[in-house]
DSSP file (Angstrom, degrees, kcal/mol; ACC not computed):
  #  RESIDUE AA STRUCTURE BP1 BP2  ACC     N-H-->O    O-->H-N    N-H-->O    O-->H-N    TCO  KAPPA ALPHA  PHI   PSI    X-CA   Y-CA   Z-CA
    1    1 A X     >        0   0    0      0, 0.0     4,-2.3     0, 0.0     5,-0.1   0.000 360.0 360.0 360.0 -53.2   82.6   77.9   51.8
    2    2 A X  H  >  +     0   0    0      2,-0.2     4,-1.8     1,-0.2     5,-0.2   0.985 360.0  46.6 -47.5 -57.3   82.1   81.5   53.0
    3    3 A X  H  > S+     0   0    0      1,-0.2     4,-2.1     2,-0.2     5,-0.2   0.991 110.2  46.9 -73.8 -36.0   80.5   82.5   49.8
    4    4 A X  H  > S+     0   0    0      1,-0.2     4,-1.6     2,-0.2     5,-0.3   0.934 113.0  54.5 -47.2 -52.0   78.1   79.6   49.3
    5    5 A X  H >X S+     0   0    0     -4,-2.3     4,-0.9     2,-0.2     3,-0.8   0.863 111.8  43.7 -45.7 -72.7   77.4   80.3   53.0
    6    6 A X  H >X S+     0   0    0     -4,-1.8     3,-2.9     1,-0.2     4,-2.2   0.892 106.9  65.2  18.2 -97.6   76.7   84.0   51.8
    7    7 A X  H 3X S+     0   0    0     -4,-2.1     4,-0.8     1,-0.3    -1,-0.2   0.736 102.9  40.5  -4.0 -77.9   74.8   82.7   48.9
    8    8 A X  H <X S+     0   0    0     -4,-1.6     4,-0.6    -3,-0.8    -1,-0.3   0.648 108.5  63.3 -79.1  -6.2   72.1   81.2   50.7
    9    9 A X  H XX S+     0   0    0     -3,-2.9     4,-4.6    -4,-0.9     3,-1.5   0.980 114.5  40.7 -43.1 -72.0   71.9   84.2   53.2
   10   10 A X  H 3< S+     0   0    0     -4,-2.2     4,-0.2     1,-0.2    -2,-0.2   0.277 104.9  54.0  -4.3 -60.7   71.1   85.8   50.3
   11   11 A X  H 3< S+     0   0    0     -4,-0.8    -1,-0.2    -5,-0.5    -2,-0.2   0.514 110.1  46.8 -91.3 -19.3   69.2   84.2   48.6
   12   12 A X  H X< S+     0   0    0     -3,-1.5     3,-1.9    -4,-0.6    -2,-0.2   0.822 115.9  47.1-100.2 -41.8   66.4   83.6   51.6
   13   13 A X  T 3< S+     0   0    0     -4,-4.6    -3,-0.2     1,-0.2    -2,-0.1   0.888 113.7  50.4 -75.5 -13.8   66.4   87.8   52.7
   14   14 A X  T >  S+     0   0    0     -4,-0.2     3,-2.5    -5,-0.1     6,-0.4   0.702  76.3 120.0 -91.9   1.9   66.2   88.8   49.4
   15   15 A X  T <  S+     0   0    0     -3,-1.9     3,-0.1     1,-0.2    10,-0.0  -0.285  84.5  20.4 -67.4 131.9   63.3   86.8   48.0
   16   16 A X  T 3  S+     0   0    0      1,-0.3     2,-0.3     2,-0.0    -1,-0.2   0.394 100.6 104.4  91.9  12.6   60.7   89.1   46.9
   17   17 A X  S X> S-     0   0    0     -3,-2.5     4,-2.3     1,-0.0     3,-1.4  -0.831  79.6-121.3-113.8 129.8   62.8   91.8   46.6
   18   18 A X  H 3> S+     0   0    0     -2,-0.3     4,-0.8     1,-0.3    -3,-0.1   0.675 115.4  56.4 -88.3   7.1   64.1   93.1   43.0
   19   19 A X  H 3> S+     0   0    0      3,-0.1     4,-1.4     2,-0.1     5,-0.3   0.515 107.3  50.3 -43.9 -30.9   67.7   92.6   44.2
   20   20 A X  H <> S+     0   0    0     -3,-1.4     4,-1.4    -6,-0.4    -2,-0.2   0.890 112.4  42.6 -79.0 -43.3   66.9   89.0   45.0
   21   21 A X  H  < S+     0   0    0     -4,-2.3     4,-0.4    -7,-0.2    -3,-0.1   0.848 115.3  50.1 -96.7 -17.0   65.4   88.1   41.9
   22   22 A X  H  < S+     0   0    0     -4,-0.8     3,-0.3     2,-0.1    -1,-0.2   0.984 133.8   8.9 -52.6 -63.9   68.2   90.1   39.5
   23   23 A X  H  < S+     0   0    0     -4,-1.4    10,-0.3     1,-0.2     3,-0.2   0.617 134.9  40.4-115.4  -4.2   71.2   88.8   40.9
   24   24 A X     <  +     0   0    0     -4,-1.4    -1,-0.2    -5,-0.3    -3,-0.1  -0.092  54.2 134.5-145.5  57.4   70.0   85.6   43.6
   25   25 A X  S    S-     0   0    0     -4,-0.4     2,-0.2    -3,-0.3    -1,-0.1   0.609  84.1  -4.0 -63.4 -12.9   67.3   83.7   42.2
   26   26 A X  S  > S-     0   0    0     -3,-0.2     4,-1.7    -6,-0.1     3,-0.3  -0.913  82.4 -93.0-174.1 169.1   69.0   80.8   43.2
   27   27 A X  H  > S+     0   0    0      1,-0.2     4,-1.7    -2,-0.2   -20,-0.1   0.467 111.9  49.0 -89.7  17.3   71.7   79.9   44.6
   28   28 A X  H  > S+     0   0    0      2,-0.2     4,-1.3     3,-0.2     3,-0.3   0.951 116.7  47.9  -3.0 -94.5   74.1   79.3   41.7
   29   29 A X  H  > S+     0   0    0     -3,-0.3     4,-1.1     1,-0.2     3,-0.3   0.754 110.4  44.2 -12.1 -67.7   73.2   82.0   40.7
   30   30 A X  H  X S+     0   0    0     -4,-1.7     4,-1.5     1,-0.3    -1,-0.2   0.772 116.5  54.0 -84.1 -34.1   73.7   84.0   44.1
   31   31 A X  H  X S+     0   0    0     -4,-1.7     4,-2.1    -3,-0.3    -1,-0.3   0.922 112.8  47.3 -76.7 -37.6   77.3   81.9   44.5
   32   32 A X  H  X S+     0   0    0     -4,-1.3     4,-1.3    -3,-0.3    -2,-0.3   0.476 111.6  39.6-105.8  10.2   78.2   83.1   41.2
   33   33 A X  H  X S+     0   0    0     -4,-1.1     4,-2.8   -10,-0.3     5,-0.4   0.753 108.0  62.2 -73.9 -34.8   77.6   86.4   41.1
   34   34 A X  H >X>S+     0   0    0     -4,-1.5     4,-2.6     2,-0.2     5,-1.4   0.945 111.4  52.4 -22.7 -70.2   78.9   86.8   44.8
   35   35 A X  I 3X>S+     0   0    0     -4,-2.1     4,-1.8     1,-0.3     5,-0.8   0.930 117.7  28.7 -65.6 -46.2   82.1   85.5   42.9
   36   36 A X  I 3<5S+     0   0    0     -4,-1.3    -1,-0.3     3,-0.2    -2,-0.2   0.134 125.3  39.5-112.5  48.0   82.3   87.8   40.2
   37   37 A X  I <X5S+     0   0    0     -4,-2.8     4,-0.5    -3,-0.6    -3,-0.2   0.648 123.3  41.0 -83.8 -51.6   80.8   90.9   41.3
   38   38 A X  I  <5S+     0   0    0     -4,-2.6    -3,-0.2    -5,-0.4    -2,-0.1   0.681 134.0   6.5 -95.8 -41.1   82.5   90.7   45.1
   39   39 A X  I  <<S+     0   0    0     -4,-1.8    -1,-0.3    -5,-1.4    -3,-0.2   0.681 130.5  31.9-145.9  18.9   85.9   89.5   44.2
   40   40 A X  T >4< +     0   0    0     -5,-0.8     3,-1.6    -3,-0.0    -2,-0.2  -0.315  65.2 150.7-118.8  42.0   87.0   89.1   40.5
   41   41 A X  G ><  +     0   0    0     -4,-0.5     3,-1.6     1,-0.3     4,-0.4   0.863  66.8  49.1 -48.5 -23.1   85.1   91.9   39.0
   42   42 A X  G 3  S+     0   0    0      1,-0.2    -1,-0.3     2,-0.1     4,-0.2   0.715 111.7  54.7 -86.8  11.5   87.4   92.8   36.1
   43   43 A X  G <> S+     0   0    0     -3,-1.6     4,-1.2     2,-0.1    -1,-0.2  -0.162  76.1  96.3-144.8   5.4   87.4   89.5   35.3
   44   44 A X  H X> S+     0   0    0     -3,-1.6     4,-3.0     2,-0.2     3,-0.8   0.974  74.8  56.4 -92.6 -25.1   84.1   88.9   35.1
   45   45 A X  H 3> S+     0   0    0     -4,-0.4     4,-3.6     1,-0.3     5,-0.3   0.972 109.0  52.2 -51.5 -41.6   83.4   89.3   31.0
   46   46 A X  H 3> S+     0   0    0      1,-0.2     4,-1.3     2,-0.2    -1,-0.3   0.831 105.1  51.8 -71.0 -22.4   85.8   86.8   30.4
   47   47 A X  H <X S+     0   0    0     -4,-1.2     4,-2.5    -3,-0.8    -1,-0.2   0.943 116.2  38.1 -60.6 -48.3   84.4   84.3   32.7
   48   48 A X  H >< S+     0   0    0     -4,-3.0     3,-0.6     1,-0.3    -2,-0.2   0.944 112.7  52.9 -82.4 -25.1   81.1   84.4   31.4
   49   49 A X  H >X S+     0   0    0     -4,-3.6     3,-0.9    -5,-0.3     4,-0.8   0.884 113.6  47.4 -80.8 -31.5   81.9   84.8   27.9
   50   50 A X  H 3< S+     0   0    0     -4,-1.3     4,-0.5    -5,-0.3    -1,-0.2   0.538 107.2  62.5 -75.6 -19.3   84.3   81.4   28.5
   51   51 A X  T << S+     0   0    0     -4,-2.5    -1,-0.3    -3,-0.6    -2,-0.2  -0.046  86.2  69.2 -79.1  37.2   81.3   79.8   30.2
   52   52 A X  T <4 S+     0   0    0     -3,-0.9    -2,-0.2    -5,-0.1    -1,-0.1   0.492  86.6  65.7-115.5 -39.8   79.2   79.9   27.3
   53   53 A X  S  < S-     0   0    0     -4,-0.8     2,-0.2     1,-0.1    -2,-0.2   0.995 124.9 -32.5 -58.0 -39.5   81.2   77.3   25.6
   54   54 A X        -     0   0    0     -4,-0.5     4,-0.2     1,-0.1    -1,-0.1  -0.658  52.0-106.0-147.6-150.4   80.2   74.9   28.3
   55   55 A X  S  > S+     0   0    0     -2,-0.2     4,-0.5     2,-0.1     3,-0.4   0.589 114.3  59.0-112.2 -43.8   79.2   74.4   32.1
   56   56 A X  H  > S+     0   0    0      1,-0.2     4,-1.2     2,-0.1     3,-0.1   0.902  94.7  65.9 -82.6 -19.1   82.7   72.7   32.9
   57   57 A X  H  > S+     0   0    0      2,-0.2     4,-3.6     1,-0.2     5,-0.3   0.885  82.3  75.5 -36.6 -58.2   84.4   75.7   31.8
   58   58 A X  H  > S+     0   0    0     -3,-0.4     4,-2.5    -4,-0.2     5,-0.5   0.947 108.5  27.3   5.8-100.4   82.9   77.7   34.7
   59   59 A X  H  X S+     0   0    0     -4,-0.5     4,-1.8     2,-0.2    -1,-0.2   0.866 112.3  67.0 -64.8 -26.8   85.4   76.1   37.4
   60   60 A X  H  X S+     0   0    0     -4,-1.2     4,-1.5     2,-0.2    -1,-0.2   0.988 111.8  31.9 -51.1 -64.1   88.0   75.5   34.9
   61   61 A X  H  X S+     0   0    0     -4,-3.6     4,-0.9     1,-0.2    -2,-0.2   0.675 115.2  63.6 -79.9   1.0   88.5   79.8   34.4
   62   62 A X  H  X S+     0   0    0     -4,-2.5     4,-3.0    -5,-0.3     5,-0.2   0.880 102.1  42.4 -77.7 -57.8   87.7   80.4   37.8
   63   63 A X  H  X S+     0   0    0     -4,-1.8     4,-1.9    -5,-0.5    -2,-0.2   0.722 108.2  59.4 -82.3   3.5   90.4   78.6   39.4
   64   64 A X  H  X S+     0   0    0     -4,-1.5     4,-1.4     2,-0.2    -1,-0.2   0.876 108.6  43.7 -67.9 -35.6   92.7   79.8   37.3
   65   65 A X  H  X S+     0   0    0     -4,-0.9     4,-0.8    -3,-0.2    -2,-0.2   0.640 114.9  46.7 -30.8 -48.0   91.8   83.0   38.3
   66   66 A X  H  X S+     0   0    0     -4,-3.0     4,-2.5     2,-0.1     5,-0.2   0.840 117.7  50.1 -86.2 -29.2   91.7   82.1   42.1
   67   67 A X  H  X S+     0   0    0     -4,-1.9     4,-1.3    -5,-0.2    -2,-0.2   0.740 113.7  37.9 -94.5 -19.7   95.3   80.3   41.5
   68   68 A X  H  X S+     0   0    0     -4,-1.4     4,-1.2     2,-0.1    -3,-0.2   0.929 112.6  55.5 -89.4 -35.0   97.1   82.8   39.8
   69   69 A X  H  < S+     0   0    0     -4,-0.8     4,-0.5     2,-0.2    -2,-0.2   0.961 116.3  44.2 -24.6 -82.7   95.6   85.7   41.9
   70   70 A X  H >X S+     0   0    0     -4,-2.5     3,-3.8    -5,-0.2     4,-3.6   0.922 107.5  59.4 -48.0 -55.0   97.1   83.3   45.1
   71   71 A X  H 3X>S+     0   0    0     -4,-1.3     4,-2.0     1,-0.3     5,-0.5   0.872 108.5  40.3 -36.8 -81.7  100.4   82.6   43.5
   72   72 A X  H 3<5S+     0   0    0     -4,-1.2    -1,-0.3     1,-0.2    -2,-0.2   0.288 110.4  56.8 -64.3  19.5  101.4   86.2   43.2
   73   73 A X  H X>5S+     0   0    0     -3,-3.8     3,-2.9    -4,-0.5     4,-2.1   0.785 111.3  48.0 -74.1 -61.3  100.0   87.2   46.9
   74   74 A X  H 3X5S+     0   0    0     -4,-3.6     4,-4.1     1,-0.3    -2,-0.2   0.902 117.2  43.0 -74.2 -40.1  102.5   84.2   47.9
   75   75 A X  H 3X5S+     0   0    0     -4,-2.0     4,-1.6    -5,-0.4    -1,-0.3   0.937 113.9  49.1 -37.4 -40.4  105.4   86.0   45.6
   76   76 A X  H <><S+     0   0    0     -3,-2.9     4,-2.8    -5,-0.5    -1,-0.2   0.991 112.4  45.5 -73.3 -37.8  104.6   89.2   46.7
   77   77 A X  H  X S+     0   0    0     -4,-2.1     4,-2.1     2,-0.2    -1,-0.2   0.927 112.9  58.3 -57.9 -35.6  104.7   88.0   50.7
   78   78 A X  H  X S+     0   0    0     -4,-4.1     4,-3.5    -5,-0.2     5,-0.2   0.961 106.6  40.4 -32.1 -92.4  107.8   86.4   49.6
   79   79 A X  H  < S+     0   0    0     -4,-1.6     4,-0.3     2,-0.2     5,-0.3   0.826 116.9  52.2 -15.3 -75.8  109.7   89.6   48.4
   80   80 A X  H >X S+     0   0    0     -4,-2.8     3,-2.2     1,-0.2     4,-1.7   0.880 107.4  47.6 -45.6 -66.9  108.3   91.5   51.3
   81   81 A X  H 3X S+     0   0    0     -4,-2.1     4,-2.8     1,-0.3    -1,-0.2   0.825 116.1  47.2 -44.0 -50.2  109.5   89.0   53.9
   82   82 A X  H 3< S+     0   0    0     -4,-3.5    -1,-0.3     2,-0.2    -2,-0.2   0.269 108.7  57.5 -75.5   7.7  113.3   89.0   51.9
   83   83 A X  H <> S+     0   0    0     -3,-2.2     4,-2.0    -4,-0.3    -1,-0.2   0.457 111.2  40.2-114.6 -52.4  113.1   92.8   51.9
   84   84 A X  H  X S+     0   0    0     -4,-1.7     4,-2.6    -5,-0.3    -2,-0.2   0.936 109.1  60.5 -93.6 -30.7  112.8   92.9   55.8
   85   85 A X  H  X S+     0   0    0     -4,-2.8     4,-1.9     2,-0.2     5,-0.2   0.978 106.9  44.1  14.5-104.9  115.1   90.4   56.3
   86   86 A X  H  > S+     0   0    0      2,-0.2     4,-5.1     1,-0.2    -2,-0.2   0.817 108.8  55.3 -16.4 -66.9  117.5   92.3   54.8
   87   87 A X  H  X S+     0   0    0     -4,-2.0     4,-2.6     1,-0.2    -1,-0.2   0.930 107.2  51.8 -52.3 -57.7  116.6   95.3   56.5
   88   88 A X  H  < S+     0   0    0     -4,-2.6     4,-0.4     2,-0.2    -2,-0.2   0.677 109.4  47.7 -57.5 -23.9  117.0   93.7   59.8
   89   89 A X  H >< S+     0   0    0     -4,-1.9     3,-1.0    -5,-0.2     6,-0.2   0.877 113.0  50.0 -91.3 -49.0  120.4   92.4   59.1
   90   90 A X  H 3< S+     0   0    0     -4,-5.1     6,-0.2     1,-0.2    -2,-0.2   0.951 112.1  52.1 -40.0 -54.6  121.5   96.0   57.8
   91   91 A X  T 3< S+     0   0    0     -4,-2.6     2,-0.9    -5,-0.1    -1,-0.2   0.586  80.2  99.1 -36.4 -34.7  120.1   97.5   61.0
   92   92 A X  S X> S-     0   0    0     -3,-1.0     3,-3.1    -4,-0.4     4,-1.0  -0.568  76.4-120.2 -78.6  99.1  121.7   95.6   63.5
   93   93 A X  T 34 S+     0   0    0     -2,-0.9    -1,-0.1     1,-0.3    -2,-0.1   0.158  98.1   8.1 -39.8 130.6  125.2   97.6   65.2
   94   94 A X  T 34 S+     0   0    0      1,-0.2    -1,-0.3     2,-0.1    -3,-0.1   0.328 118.4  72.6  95.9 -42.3  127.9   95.7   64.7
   95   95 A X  T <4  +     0   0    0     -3,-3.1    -2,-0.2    -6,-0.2    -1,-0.2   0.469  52.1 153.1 -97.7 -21.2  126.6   92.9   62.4
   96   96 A X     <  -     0   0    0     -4,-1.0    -6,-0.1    -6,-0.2    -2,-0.1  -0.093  43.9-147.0 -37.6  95.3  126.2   94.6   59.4
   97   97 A X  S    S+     0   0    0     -2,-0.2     2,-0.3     2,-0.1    -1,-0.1   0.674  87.4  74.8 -29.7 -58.6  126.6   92.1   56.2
   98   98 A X  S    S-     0   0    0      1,-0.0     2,-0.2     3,-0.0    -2,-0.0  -0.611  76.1-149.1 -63.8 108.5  128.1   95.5   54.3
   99   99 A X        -     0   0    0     -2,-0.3     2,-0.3     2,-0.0    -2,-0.1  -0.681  14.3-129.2 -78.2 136.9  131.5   96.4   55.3
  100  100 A X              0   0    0     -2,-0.2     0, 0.0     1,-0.2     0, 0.0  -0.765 360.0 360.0 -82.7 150.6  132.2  100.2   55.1
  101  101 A X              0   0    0     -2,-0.3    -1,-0.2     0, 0.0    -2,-0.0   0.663 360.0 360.0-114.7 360.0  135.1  100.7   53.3
């Protein structure tokens, strides 16, 4: 939503402009460059070269992209979270999960 919102931002200050008419001649366009300059750039040959077999391809490698990207944020928060955890039970006088021996 944000970037279509973007998009048409976009797309109306730049008209007439040779920014506008390179990357947001319309908004398609303006959404899908947005996606892959702004937040998949390394990712972006392979998009377009995998949207040239078709048009439904497009949203097909793109949320694969946007769903493994999220999956390994949620891993990562995961880990962190089970890391301080941890930490917090070591920390605590008296409670400590580890006996010295």
């Amino acid at each position: 939503m944000v970037v279509y919102v973007f998009a048409l931002i976009l797309r109306q200050v730049t008209v007439g402009y040779g920014v506008g008419t390179q990357y947001f001649s319309n908004v398609p366009q303006a959404v899908n460059n947005l996606l892959l300059y702004g937040i998949i750039p390394s990712q972006r040959d392979l998009v377009d070269a995998t949207s040239t077999v078709g048009a439904w391809m497009w949203p097909v490698i793109v949320f694969f992209f946007f769903f493994v990207s999220i999956t390994i944020m949620y891993m990562l928060v995961g880990v962190l979270v089970d890391v301080m955890r941890v930490t917090s039970q070591t920390e605590k006088p008296g409670d400590a999960p580890f006996e010295s021996v």
